[in-house]
N, C-alpha and C positions, 0 to 999 in steps of 0.2 A: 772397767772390768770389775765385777764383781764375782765372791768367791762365799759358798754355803754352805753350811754344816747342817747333815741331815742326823735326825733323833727319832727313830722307831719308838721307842717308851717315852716319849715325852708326857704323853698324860699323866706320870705320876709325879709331876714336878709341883714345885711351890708357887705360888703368886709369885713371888721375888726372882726363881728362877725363872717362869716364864716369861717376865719382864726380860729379864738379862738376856733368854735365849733369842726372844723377836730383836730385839738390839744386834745381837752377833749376827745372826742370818743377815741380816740387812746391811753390812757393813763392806764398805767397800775401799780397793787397795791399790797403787800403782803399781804394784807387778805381783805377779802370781807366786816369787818366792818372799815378797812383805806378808801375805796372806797367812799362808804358811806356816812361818817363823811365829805370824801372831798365836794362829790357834793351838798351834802344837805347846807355844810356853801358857798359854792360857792352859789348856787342856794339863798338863806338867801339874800344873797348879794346882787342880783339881782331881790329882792323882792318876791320872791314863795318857796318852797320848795319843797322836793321831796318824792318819796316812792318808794318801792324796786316792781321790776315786775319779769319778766321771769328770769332761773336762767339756766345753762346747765352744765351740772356733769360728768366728767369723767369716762369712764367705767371701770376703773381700782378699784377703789373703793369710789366712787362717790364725790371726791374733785372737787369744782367750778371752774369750768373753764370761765365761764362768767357769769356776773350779768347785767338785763337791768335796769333801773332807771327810771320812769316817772313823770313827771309834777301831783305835790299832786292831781288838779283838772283833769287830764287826764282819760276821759274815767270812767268806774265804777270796780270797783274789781271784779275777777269772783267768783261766788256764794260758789265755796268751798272755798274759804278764807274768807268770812263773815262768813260760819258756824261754822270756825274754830274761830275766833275771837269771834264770841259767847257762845262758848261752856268754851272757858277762862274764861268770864266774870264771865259767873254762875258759873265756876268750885271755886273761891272764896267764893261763900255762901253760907253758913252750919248753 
């Protein structure tokens, strides 16, 4: 299972980070919440954190085969994930 962090501006990075970032894309985890835990306290570190994006499932019987990772502020969530995150909230109040 492997899990990737995708970087829109990466061209403005260092030798050193670019070293580090082909290192992390390529890194690979026994379960998609090791992955996770990793980039998020990696990313911590680095002052931002992260949140889970795209995901790609196996057709054998839908085990993740990859997880993307984006920057917390990247972009905005696509609409059925806020519906669904919505529908949590209120599923609480009774």
């Amino acid at each position: 299972m492997s899990f990737h962090s995708q970087d829109e501006n990466f061209g403005n990075q260092t030798l050193e980070d670019s070293s580090e970032y082909e290192r992390m894309i390529q890194m690979t985890f026994s379960s998609e919440e090791d992955g996770y835990e990793f980039f998020n306290s990696f990313t911590r570190h680095k002052g931002f954190s992260v949140r889970k994006g795209k995901v790609r499932r196996s057709s054998n019987g839908g085990d993740i085969t990859c997880r993307h990772f984006f920057c917390f502020k990247q972009g905005t969530r696509q609409p059925m994930f806020l519906k669904n995150m919505a529908n949590k909230k209120r599923g609480h109040e009774h």
